[in-house]
C-alpha positions as protocol buffer text, in pm:
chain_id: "A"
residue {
  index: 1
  type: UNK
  ca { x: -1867 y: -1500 z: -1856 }
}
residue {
  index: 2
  type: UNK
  ca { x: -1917 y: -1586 z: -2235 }
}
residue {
  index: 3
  type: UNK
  ca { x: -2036 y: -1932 z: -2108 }
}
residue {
  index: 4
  type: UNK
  ca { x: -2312 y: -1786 z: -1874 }
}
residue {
  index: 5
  type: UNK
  ca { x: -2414 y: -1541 z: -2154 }
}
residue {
  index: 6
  type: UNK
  ca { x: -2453 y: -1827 z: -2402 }
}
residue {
  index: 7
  type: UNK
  ca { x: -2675 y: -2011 z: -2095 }
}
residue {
  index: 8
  type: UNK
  ca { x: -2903 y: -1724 z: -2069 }
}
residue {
  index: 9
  type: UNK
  ca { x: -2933 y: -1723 z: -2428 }
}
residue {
  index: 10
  type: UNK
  ca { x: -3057 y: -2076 z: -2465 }
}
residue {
  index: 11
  type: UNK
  ca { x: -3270 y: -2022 z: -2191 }
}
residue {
  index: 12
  type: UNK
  ca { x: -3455 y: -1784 z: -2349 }
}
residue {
  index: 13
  type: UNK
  ca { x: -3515 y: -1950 z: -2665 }
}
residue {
  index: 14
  type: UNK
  ca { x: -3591 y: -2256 z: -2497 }
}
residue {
  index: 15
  type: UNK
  ca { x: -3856 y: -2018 z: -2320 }
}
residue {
  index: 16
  type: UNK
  ca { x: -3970 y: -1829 z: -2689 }
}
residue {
  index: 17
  type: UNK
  ca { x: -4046 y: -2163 z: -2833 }
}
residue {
  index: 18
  type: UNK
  ca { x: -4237 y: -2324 z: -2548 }
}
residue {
  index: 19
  type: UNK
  ca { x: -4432 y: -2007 z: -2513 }
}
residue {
  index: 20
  type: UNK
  ca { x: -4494 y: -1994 z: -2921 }
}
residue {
  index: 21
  type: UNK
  ca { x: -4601 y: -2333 z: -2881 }
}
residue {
  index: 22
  type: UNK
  ca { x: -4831 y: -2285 z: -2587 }
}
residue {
  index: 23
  type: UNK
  ca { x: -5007 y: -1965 z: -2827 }
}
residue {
  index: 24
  type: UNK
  ca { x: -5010 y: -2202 z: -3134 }
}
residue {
  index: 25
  type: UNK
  ca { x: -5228 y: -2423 z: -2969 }
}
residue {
  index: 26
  type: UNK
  ca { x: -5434 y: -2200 z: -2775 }
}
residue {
  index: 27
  type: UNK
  ca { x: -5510 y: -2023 z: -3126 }
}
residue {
  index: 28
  type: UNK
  ca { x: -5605 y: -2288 z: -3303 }
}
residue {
  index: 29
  type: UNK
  ca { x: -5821 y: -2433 z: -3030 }
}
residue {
  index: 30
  type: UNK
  ca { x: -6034 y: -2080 z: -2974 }
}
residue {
  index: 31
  type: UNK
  ca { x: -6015 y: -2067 z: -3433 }
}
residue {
  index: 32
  type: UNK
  ca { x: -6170 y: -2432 z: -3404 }
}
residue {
  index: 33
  type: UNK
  ca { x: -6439 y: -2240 z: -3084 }
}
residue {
  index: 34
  type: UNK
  ca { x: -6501 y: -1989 z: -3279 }
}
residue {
  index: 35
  type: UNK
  ca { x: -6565 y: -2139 z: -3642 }
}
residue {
  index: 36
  type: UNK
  ca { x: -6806 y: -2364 z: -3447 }
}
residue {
  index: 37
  type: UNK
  ca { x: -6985 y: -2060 z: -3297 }
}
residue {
  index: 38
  type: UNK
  ca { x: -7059 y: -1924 z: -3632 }
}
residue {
  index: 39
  type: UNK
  ca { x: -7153 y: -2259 z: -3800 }
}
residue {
  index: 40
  type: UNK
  ca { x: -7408 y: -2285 z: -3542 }
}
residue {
  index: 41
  type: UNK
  ca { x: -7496 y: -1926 z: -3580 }
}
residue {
  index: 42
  type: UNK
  ca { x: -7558 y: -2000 z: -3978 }
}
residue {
  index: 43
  type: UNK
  ca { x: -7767 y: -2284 z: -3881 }
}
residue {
  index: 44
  type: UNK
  ca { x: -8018 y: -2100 z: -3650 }
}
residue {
  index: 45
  type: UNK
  ca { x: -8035 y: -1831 z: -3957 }
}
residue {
  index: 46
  type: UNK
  ca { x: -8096 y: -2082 z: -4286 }
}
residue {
  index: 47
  type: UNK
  ca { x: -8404 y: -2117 z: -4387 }
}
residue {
  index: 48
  type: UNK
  ca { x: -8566 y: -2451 z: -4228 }
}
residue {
  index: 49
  type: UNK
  ca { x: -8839 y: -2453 z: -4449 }
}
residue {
  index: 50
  type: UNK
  ca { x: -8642 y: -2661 z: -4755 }
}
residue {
  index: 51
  type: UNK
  ca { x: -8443 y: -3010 z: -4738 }
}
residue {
  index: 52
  type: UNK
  ca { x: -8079 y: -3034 z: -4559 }
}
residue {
  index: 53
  type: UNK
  ca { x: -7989 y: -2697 z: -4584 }
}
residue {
  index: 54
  type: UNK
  ca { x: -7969 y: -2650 z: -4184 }
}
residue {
  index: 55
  type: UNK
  ca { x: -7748 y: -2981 z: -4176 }
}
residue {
  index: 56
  type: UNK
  ca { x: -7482 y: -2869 z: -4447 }
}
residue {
  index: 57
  type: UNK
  ca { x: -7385 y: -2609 z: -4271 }
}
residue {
  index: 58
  type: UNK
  ca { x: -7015 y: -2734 z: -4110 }
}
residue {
  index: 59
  type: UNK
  ca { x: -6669 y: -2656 z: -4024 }
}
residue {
  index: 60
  type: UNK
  ca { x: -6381 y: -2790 z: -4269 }
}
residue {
  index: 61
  type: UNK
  ca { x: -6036 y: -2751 z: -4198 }
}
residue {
  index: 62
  type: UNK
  ca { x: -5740 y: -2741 z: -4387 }
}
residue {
  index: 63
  type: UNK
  ca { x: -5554 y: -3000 z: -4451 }
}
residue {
  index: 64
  type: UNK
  ca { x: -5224 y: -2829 z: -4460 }
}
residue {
  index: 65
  type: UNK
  ca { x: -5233 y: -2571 z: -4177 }
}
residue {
  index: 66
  type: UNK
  ca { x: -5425 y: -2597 z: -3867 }
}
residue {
  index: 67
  type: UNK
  ca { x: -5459 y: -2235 z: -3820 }
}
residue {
  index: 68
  type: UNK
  ca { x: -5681 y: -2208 z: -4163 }
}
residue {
  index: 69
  type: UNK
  ca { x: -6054 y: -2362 z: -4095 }
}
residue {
  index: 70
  type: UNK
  ca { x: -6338 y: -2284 z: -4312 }
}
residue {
  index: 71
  type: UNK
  ca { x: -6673 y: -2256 z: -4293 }
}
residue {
  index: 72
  type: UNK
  ca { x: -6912 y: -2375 z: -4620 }
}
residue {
  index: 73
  type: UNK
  ca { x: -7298 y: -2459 z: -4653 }
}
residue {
  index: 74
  type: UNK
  ca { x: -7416 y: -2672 z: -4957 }
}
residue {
  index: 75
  type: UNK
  ca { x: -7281 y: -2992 z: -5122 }
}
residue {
  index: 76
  type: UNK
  ca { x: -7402 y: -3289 z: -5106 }
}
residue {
  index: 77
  type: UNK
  ca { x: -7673 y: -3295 z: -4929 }
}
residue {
  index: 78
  type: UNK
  ca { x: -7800 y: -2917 z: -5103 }
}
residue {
  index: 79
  type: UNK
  ca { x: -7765 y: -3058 z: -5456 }
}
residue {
  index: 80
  type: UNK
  ca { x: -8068 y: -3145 z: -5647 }
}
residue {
  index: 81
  type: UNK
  ca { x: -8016 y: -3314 z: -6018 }
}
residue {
  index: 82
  type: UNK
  ca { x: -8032 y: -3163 z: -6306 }
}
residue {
  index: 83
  type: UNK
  ca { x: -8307 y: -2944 z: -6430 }
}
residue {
  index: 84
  type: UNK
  ca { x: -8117 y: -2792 z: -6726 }
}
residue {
  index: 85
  type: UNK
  ca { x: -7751 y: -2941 z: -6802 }
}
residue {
  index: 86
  type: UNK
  ca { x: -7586 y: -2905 z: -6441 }
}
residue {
  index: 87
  type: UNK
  ca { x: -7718 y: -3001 z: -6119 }
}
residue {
  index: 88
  type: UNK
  ca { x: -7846 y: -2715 z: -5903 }
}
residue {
  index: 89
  type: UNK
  ca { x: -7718 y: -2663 z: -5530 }
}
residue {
  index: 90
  type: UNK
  ca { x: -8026 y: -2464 z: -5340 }
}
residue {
  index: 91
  type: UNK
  ca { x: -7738 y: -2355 z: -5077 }
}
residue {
  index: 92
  type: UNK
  ca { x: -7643 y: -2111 z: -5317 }
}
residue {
  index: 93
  type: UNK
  ca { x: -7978 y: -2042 z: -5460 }
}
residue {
  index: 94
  type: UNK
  ca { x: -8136 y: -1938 z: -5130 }
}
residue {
  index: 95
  type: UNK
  ca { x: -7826 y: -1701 z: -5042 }
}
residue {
  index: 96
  type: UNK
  ca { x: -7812 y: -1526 z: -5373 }
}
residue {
  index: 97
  type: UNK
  ca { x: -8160 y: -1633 z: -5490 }
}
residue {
  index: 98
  type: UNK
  ca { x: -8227 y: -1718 z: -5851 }
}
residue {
  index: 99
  type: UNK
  ca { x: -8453 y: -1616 z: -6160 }
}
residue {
  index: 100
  type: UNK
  ca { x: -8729 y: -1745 z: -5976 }
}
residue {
  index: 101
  type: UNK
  ca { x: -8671 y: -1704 z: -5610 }
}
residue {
  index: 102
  type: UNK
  ca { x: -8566 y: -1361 z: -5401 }
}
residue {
  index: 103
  type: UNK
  ca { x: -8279 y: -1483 z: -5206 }
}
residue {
  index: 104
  type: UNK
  ca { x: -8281 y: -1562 z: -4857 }
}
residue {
  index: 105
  type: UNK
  ca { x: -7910 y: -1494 z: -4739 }
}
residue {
  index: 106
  type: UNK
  ca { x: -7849 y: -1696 z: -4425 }
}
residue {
  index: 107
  type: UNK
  ca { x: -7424 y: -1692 z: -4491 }
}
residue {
  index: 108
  type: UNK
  ca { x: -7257 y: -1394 z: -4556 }
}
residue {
  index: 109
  type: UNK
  ca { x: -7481 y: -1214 z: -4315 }
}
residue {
  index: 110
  type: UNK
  ca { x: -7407 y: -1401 z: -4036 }
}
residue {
  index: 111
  type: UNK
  ca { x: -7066 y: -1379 z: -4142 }
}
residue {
  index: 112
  type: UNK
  ca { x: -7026 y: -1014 z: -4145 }
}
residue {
  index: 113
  type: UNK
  ca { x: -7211 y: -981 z: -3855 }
}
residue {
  index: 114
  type: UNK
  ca { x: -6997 y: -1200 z: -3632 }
}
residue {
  index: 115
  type: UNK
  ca { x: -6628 y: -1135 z: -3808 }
}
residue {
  index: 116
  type: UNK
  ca { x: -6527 y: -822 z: -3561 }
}
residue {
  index: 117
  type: UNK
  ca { x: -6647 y: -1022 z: -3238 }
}
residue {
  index: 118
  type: UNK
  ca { x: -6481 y: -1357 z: -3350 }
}
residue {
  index: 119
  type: UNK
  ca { x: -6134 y: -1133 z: -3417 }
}
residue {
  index: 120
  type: UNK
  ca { x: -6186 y: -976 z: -3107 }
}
residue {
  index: 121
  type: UNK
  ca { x: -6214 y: -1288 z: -2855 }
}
residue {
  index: 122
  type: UNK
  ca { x: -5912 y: -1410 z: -3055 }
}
residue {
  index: 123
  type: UNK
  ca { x: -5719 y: -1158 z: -2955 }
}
residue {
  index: 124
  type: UNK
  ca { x: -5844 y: -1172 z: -2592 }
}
residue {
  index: 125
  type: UNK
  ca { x: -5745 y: -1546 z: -2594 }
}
residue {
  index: 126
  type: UNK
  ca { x: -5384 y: -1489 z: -2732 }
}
residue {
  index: 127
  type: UNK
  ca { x: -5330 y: -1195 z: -2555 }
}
residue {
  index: 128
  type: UNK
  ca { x: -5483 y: -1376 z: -2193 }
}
residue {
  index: 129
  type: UNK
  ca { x: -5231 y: -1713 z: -2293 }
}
residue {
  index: 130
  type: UNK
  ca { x: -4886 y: -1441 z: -2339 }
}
residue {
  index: 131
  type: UNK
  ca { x: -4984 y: -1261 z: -2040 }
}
residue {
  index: 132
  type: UNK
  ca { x: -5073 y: -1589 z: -1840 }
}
residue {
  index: 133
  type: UNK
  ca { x: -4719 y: -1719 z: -1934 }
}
residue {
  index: 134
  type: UNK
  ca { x: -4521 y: -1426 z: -1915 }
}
residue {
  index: 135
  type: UNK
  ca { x: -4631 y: -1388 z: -1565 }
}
residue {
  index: 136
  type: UNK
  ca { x: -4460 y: -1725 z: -1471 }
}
């Protein structure tokens, strides 16, 4: 009896892990969806009207988790030399705007507006991938 008991036992964490694999991966593919989404979300709202600013809009992910991806405009290709001591990045400028400028926010905006939807088809996702394997 013992010996079934311990059979059924690893069966079932054989079954956990394959299942918390299956979710991992499902997660991290709809994160990598859904940070695309809003990148191309932030593009269609930057202003087009000045340099690379549409273009430096992109996804980065982490280097030491794949569930943690980030989205970031600016860099590079936003950075103009310097017109006082440091060189200015208009990414930043046109979301928060400057002495000069009224700011344009393009970022946080489409952030906030997106967050509970993004949260929500994660959830959907997991929740479809449990109930899809579950069912098995």
């Amino acid at each position: 009896m013992a010996r079934r008991v311990n059979q059924s036992v690893a069966r079932f964490r054989k079954l956990t892990e394959e299942l918390k694999a299956e979710v991992h991966a499902e997660a991290v593919k709809e994160l990598n969806a859904q940070a695309d989404n809003l990148a191309r979300l932030m593009v269609l709202a930057a202003p087009h009207d000045e340099g690379n600013l549409e273009h430096s809009v992109r996804k980065v992910p982490d280097r030491t988790k794949d569930t943690v991806v980030r989205v970031v405009a600016g860099g590079r290709l936003t950075t103009r030399p310097a017109v006082s001591s440091k060189p200015f990045d208009y990414a930043r400028g046109d979301e928060f705007g400057t002495a000069k400028m009224t700011a344009r926010p393009f970022f946080f905006p489409t952030y906030r507006l997106t967050k509970k939807k993004m949260i929500s088809a994660m959830k959907r996702k997991l929740t479809k991938s449990i109930k899809n394997r579950s069912a098995e």
